[in-house]
N, C-alpha and C positions, 0 to 999 in steps of 0.2 A: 530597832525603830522605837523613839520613844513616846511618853502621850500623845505631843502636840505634833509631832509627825501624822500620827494616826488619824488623831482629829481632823487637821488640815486635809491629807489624804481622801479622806471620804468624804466631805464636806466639798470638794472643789468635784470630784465625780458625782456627788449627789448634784450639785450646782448645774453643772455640765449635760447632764443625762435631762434634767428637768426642762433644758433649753433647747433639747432635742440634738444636741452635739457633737459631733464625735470629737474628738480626740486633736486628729489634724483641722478639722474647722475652727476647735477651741485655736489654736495653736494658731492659725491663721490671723484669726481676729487680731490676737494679740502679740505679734510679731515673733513669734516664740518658733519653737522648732517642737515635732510632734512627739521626741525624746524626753523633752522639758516637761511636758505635760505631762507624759507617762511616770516620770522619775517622779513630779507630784502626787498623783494619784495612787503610787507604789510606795510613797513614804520612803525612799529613797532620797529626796530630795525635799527643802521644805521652801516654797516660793517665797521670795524677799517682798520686803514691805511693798517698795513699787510694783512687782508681780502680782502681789495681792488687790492693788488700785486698779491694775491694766483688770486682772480678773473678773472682779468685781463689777467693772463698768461693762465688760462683754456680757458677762449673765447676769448683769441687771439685778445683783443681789447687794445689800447691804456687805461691807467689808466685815464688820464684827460678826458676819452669819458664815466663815469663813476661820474666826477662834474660839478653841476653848473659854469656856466661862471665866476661868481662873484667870486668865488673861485680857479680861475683857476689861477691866477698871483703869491699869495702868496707861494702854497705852491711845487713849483718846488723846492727847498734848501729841504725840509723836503723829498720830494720825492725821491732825490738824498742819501741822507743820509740814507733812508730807502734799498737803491739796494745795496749799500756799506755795510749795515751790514747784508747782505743777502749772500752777499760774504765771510764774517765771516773773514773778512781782517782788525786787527787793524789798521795798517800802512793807508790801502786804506779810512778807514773810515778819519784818521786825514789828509791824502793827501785832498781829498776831502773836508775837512773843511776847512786849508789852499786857498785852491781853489777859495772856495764861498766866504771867504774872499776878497781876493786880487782882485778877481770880483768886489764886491760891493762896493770895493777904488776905483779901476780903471775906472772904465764904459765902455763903448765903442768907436770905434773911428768913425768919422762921415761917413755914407753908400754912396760912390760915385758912385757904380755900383748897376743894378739890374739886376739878369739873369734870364731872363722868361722863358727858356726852361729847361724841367724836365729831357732831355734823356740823359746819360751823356757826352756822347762825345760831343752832342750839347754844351751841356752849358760848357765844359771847354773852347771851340774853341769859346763861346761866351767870356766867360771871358777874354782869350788870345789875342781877338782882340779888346775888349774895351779898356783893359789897355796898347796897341800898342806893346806887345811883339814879339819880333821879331829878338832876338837871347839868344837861352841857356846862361846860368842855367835861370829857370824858378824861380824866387823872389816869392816863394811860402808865405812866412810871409806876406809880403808887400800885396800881392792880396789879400789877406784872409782879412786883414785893409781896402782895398776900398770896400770890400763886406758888408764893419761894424763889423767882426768877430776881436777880439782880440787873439793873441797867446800867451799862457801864456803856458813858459816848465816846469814843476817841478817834481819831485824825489819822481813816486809813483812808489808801487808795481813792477817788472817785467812783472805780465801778465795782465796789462793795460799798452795798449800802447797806448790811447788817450781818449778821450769825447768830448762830443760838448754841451755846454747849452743855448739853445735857450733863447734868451731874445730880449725883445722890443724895436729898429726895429733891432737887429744884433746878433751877439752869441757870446760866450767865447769856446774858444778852449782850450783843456788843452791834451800836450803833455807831453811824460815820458822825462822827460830830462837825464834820467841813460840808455835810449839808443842810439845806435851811430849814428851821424850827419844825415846822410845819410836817416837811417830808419825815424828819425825824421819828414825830409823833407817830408816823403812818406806820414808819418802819418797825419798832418798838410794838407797834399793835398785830405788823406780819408776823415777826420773830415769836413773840407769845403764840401766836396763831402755830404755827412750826410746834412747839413746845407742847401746849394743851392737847394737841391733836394729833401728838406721837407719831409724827414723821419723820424724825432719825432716831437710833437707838442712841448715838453719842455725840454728832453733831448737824449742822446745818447750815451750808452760805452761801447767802446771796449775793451773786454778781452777774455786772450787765454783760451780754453778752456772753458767759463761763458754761462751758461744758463741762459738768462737775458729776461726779458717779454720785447719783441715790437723790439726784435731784430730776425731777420732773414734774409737766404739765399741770396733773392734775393736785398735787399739793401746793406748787405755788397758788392754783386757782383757788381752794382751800382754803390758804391762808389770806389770801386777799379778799373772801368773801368772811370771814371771821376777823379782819381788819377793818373793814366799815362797816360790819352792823355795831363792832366794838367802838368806835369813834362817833359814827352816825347811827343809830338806834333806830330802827323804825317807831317804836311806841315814845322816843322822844321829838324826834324829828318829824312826823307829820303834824301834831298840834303846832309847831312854831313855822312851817311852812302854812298852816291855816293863819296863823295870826301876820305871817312876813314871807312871801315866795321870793324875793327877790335873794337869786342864789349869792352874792357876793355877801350879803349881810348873812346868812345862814352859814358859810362858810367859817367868815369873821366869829358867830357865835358857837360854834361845833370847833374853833381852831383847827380847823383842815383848810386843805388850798380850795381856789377856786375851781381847778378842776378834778379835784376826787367828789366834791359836792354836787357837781354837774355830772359823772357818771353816776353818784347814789342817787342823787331825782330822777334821772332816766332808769335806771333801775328796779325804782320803786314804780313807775309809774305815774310821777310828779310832773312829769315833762313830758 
């Protein structure tokens, strides 16, 4: 048996044990037979990448909590590519390759900022005041670049509207460019949101409707509430709702839709 047997081995029974599971229940969840499991855990056997997704999404654990370290760089591309055809989306699968691509030309752009708080309002109002902003529209591209993030928009699917891929020290964002401006800018502000507040180790996406392992409730909520104070400010946005309530002009001047600026004034307490 060698490392990464090993590794795997204890790691899928530490997984297991921690979800209160036995063995044939693992094995249950995940269509498997309670052999499969066992040959896992005995290092006998080493679970295939889609075993590792079925895994992972039963114990509710991150896939990279699941490999050795040494392994942990390479295969983010392969891990993406595998949730893509999990979606059973031809289009999403060649967006997605497109993607990794133009990644691995491009690089990243140098990290000028770091934002060390995790809660999200905090650290949009960190970001907001690192980079001295201090009059709408919020240059949401440009921030995402001093955080080290790249934005790259292209022409996937409809119901992805964005991803984030973590890479070393900064990430690749990848926005739907076939939707309108606006929602774009929103998306762009989630995915950073995703990013700064270190919710995937390697990647991250959003889709409507997608039941996707290591995605949940309360990080999308997260990123949505680190999405509009980043776009709408409170310390910008109630002096110009003092000077103009009328939400369609506020919107128009924050560059957000009409209706994300109608839940931030109901939010706020504006409405």
């Amino acid at each position: 048996m060698n490392g990464t047997n090993t590794w795997v081995a204890e790691r899928v029974r530490e997984a297991r044990e921690q979800a209160g599971l036995t063995q044939a229940q693992l094995a249950a969840r995940i269509a498997k037979t309670q052999t499969a499991v066992s040959f896992w855990e005995s290092g006998k056997r080493t679970p295939s990448l889609d075993d590792l997704i079925l895994i992972s999404d039963a114990l509710k654990k991150d896939v990279y909590f699941f490999l050795p370290s040494t392994e942990m760089h390479q295969p983010v591309a392969t891990m993406l590519r595998a949730v893509a055809d999990r979606l059973a989306s031809v289009k999403l699968r060649e967006a997605v390759e497109k993607l990794l691509i133009d990644a691995e030309e491009l690089g990243l752009p140098a990290r000028q900022i770091e934002i060390r708080s995790r809660m999200p309002a905090h650290a949009a109002n960190e970001l907001l005041e690192a980079a001295s902003i201090k009059e709408p529209p919020v240059p949401i591209s440009a921030l995402a670049e001093l955080c080290g993030a790249r934005v790259l928009e292209r022409p996937f699917p409809d119901a992805l509207s964005g991803l984030v891929l973590e890479m070393q020290p900064g990430a690749i964002i990848g926005v739907n460019s076939e939707h309108a401006r606006k929602r774009r800018r929103f998306s762009m502000a989630h995915e950073l949101g995703h990013h700064l507040l270190k919710h995937a180790e390697r990647f991250h996406i959003d889709v409507v409707d997608g039941d996707l392992p290591g995605n949940d409730y309360a990080s999308e909520r997260a990123a949505n509430q680190f999405a509009a104070e980043l776009l709408m400010p409170r310390r910008l946005l109630v002096p110009r709702f003092d000077e103009n309530p009328d939400p369609p002009a506020l919107a128009t001047r924050f560059d957000v839709s009409e209706i994300a600026m109608g839940y931030r004034l109901v939010n706020l307490g504006l409405r």
